[in-house]
N, CA, C and O atoms as a GROMACS GRO file, in nm:
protein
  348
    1UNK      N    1   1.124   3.036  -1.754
    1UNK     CA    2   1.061   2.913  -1.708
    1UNK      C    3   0.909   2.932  -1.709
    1UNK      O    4   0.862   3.031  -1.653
    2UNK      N    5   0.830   2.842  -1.769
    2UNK     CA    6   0.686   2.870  -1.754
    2UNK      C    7   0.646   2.721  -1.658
    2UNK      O    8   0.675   2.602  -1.652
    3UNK      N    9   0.551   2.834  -1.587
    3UNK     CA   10   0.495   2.734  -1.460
    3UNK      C   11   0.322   2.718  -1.498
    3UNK      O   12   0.235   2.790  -1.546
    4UNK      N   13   0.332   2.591  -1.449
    4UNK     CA   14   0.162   2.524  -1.444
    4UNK      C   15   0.111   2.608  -1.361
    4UNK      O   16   0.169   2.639  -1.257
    5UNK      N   17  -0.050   2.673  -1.412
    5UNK     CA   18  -0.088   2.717  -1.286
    5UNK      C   19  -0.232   2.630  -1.220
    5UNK      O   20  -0.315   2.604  -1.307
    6UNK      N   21  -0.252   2.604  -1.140
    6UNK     CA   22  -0.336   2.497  -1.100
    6UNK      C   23  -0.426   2.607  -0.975
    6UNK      O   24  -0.366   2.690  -0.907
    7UNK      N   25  -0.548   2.587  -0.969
    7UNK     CA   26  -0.677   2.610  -0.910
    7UNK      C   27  -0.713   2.587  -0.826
    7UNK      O   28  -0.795   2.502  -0.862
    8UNK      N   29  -0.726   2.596  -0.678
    8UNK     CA   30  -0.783   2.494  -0.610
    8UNK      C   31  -0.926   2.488  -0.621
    8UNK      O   32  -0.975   2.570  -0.699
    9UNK      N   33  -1.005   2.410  -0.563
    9UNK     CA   34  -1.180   2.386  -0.546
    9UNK      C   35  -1.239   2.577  -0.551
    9UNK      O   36  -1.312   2.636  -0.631
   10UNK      N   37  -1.179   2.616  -0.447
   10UNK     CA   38  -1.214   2.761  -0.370
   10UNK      C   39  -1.173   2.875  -0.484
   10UNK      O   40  -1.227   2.983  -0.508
   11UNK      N   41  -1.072   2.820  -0.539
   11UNK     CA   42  -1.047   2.934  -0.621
   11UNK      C   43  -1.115   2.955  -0.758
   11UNK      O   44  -1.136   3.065  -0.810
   12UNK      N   45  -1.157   2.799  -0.827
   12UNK     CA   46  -1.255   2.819  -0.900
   12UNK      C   47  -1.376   2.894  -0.913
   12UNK      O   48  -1.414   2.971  -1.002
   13UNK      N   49  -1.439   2.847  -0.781
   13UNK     CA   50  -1.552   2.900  -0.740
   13UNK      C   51  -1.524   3.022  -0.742
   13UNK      O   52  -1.572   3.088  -0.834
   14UNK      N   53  -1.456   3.076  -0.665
   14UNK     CA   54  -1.422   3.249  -0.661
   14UNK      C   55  -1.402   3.292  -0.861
   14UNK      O   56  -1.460   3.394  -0.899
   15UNK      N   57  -1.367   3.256  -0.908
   15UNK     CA   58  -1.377   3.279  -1.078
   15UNK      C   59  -1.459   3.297  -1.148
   15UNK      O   60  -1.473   3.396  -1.220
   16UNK      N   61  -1.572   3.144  -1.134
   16UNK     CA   62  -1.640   3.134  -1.195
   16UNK      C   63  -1.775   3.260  -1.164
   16UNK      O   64  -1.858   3.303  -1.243
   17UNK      N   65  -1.751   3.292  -1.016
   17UNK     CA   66  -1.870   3.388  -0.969
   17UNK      C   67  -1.866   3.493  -1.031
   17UNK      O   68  -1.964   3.567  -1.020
   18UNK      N   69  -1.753   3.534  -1.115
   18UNK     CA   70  -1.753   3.693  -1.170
   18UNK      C   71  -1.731   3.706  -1.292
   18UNK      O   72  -1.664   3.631  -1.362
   19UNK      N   73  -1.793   3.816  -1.328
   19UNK     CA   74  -1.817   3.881  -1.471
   19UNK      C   75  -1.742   3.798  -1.552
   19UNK      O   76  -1.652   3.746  -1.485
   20UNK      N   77  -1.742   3.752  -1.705
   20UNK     CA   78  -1.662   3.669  -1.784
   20UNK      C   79  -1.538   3.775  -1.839
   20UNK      O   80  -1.425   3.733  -1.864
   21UNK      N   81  -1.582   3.930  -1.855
   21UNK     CA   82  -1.481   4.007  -1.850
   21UNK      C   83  -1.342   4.006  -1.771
   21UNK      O   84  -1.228   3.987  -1.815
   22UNK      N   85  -1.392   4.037  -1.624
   22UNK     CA   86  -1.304   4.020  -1.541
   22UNK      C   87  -1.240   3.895  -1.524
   22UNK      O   88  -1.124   3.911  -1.485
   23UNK      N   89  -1.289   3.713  -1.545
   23UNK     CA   90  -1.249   3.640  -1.548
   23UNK      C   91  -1.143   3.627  -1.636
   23UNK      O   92  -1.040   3.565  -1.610
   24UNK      N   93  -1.176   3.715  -1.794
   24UNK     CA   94  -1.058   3.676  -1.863
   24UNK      C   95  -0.903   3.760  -1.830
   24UNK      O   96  -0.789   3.730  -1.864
   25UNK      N   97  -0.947   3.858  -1.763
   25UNK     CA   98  -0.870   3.978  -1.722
   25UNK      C   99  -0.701   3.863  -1.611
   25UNK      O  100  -0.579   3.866  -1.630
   26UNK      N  101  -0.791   3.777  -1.504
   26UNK     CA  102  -0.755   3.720  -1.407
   26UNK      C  103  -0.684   3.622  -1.493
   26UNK      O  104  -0.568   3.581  -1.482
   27UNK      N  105  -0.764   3.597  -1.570
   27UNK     CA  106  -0.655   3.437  -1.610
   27UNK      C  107  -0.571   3.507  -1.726
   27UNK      O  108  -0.463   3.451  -1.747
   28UNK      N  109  -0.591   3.588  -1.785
   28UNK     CA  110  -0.449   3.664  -1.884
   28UNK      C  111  -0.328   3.709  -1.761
   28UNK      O  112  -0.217   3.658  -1.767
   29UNK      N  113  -0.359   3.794  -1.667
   29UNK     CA  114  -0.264   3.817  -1.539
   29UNK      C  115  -0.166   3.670  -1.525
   29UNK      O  116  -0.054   3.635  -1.561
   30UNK      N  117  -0.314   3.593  -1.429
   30UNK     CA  118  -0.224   3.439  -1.432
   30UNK      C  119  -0.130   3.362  -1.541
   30UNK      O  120  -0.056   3.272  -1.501
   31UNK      N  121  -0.132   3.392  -1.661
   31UNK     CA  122  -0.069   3.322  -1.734
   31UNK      C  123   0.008   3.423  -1.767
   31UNK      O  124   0.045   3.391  -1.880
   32UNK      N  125   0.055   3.520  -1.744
   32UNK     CA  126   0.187   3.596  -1.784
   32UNK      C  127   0.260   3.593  -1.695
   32UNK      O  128   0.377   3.614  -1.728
   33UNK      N  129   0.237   3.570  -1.554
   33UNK     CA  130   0.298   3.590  -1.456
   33UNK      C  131   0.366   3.424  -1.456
   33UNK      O  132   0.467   3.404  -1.389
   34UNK      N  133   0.326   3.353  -1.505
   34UNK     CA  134   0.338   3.209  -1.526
   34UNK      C  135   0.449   3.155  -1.664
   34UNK      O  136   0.528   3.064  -1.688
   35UNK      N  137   0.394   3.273  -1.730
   35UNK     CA  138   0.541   3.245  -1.834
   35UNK      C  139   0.666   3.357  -1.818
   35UNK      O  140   0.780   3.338  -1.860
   36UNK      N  141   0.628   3.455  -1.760
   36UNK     CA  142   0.744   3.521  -1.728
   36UNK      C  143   0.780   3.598  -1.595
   36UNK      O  144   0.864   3.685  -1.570
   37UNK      N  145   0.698   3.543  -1.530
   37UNK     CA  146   0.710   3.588  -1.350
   37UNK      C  147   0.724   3.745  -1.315
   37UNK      O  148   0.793   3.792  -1.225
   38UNK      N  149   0.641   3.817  -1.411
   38UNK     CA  150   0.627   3.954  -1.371
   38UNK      C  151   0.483   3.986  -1.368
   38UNK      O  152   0.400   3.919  -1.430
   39UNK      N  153   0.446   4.108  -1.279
   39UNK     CA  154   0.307   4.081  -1.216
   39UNK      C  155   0.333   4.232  -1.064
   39UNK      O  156   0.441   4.258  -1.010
   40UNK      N  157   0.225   4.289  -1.039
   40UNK     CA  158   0.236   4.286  -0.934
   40UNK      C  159   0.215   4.184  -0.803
   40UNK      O  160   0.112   4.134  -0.758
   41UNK      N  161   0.325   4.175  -0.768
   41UNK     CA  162   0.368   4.028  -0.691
   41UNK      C  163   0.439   4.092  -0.532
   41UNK      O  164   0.537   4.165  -0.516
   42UNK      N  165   0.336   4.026  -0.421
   42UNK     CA  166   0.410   4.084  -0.330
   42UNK      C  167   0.384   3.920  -0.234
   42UNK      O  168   0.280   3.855  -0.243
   43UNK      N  169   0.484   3.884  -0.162
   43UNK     CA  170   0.509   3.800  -0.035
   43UNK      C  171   0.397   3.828   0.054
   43UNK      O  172   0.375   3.947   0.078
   44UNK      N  173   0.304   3.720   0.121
   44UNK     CA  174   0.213   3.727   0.249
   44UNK      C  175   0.274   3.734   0.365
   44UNK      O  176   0.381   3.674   0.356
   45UNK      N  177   0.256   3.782   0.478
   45UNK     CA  178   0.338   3.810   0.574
   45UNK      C  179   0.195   3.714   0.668
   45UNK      O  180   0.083   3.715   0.618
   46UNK      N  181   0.221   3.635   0.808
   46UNK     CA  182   0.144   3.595   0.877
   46UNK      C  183   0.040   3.485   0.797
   46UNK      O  184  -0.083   3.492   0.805
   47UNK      N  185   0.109   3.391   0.726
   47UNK     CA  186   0.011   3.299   0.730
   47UNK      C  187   0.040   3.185   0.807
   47UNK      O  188   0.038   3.072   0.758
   48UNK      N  189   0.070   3.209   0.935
   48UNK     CA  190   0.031   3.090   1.006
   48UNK      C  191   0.081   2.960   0.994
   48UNK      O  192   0.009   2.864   1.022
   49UNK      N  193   0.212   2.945   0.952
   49UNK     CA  194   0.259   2.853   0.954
   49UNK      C  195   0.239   2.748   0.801
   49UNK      O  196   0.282   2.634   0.784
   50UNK      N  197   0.182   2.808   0.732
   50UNK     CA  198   0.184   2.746   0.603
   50UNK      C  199   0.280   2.787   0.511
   50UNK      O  200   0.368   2.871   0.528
   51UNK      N  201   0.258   2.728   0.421
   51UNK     CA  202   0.408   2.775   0.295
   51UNK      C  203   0.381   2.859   0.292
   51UNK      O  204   0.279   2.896   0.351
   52UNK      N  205   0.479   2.962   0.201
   52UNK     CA  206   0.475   3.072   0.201
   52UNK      C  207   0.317   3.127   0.066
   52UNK      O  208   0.260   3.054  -0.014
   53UNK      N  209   0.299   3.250   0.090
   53UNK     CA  210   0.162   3.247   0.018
   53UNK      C  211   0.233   3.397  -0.031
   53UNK      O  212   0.296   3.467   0.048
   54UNK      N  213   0.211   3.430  -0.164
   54UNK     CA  214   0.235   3.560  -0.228
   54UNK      C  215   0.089   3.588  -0.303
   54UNK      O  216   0.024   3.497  -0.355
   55UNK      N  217   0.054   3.708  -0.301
   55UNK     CA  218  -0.047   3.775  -0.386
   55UNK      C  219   0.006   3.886  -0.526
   55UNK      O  220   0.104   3.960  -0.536
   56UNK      N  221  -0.100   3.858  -0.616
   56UNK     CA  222  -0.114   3.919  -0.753
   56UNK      C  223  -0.183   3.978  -0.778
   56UNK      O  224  -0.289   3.923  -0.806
   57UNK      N  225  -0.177   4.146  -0.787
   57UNK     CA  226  -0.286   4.222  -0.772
   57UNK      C  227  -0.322   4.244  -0.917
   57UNK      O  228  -0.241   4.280  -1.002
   58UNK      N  229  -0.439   4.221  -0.936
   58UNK     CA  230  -0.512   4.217  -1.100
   58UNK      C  231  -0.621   4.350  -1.074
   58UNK      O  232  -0.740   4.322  -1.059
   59UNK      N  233  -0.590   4.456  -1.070
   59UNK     CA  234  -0.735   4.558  -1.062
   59UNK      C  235  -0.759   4.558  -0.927
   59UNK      O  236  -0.678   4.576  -0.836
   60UNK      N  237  -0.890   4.534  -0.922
   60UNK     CA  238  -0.963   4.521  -0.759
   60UNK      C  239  -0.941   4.383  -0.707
   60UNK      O  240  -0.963   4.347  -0.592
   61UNK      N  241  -0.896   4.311  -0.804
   61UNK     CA  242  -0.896   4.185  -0.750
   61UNK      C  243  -0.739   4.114  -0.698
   61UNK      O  244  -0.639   4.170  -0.743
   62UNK      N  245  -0.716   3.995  -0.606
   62UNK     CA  246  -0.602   3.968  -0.525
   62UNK      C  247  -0.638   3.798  -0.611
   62UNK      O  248  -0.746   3.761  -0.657
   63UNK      N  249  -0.516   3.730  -0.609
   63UNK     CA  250  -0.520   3.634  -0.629
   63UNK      C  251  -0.382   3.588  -0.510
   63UNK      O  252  -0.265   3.626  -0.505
   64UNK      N  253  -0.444   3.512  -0.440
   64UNK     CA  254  -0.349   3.439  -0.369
   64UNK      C  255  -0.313   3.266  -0.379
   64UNK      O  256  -0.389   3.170  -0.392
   65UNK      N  257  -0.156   3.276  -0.367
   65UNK     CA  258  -0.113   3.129  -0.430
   65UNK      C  259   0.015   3.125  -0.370
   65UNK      O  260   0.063   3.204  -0.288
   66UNK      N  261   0.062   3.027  -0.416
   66UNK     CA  262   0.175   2.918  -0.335
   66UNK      C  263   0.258   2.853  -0.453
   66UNK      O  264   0.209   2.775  -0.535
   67UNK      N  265   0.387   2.895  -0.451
   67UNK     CA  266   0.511   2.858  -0.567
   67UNK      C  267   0.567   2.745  -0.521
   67UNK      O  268   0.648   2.742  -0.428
   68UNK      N  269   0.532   2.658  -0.576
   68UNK     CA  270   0.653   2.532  -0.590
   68UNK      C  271   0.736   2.548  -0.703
   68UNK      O  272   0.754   2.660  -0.750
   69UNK      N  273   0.793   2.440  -0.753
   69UNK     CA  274   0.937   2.445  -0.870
   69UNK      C  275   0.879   2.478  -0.968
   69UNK      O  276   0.902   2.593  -1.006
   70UNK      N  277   0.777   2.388  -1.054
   70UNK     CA  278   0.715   2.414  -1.128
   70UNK      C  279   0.568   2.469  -1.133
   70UNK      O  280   0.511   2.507  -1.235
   71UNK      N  281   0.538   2.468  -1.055
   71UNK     CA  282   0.411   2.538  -1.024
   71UNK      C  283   0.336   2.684  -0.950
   71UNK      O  284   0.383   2.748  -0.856
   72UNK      N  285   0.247   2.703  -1.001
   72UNK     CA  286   0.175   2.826  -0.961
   72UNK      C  287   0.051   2.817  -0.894
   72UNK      O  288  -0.043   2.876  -0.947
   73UNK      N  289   0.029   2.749  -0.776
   73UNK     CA  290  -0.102   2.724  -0.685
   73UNK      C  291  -0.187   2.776  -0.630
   73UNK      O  292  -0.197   2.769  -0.507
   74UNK      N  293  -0.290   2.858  -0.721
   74UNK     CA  294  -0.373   2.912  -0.656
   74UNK      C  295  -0.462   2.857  -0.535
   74UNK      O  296  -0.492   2.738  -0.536
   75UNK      N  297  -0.511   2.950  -0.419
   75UNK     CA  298  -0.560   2.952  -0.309
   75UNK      C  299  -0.677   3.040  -0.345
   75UNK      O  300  -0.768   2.962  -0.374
   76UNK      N  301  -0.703   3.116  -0.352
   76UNK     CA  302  -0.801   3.221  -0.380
   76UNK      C  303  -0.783   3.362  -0.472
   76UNK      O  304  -0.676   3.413  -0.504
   77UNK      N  305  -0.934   3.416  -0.510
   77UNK     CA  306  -0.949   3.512  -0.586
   77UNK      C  307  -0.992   3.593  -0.537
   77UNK      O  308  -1.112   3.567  -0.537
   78UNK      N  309  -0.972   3.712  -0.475
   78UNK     CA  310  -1.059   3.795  -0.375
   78UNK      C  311  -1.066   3.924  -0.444
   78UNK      O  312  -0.991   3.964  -0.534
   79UNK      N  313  -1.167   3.987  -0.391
   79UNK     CA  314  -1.165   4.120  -0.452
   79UNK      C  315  -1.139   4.219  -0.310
   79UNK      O  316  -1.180   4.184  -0.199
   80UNK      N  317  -1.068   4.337  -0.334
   80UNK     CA  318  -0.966   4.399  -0.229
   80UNK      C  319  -1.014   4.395  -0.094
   80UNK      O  320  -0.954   4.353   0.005
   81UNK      N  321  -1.139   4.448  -0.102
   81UNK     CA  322  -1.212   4.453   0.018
   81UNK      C  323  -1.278   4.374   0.087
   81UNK      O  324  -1.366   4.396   0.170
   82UNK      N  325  -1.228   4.268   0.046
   82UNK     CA  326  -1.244   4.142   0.156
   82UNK      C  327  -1.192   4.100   0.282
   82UNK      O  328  -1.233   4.048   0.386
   83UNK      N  329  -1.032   4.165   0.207
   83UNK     CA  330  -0.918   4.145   0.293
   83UNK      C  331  -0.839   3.993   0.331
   83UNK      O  332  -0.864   3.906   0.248
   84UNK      N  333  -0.783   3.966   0.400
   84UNK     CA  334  -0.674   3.859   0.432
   84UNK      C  335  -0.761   3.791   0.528
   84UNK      O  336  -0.728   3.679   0.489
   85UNK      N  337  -0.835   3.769   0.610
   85UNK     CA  338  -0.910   3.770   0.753
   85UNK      C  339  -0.878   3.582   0.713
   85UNK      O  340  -0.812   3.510   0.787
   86UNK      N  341  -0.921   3.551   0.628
   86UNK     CA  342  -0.972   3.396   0.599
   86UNK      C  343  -0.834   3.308   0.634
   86UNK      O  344  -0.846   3.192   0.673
   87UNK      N  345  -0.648   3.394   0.611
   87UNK     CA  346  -0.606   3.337   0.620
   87UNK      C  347  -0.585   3.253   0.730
   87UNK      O  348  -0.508   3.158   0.721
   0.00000   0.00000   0.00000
């Protein structure tokens, strides 16, 4: 099954801020994990009452998002040492 993956406002921004290297790095990750749902992929634990939120670890960087049927909803692009704090 290949899923749409869609961006939010925040997560753009978090993209567009970094190296065009690493950007393409993030969106090759995103789109494999999107046509064939493999990835390092782990479940968020404690977000507070929102859907459920899983992260995709690309390198130093976290991409966090939200699975509907067909879709792949990114929330943010973080790099490791930021941490979860925002959720």
């Amino acid at each position: 099954m290949i899923r749409e993956v869609l961006l939010s406002g925040r997560a753009e921004r978090d993209l567009r801020g970094l190296p065009r290297d690493r950007q393409d790095r993030l969106r090759r990750a995103l789109l494999e994990y999107a046509r064939s749902g493999r990835g390092d992929l782990k479940r968020l634990s404690g977000t507070k009452g929102r859907e459920d939120l899983f992260r995709l670890r690309v390198g130093d960087f976290r991409v966090v998002f939200a699975l509907t049927g067909t879709e792949v909803k990114v929330t943010r692009i973080t790099h490791r040492s930021e941490g979860y704090d925002w959720l």
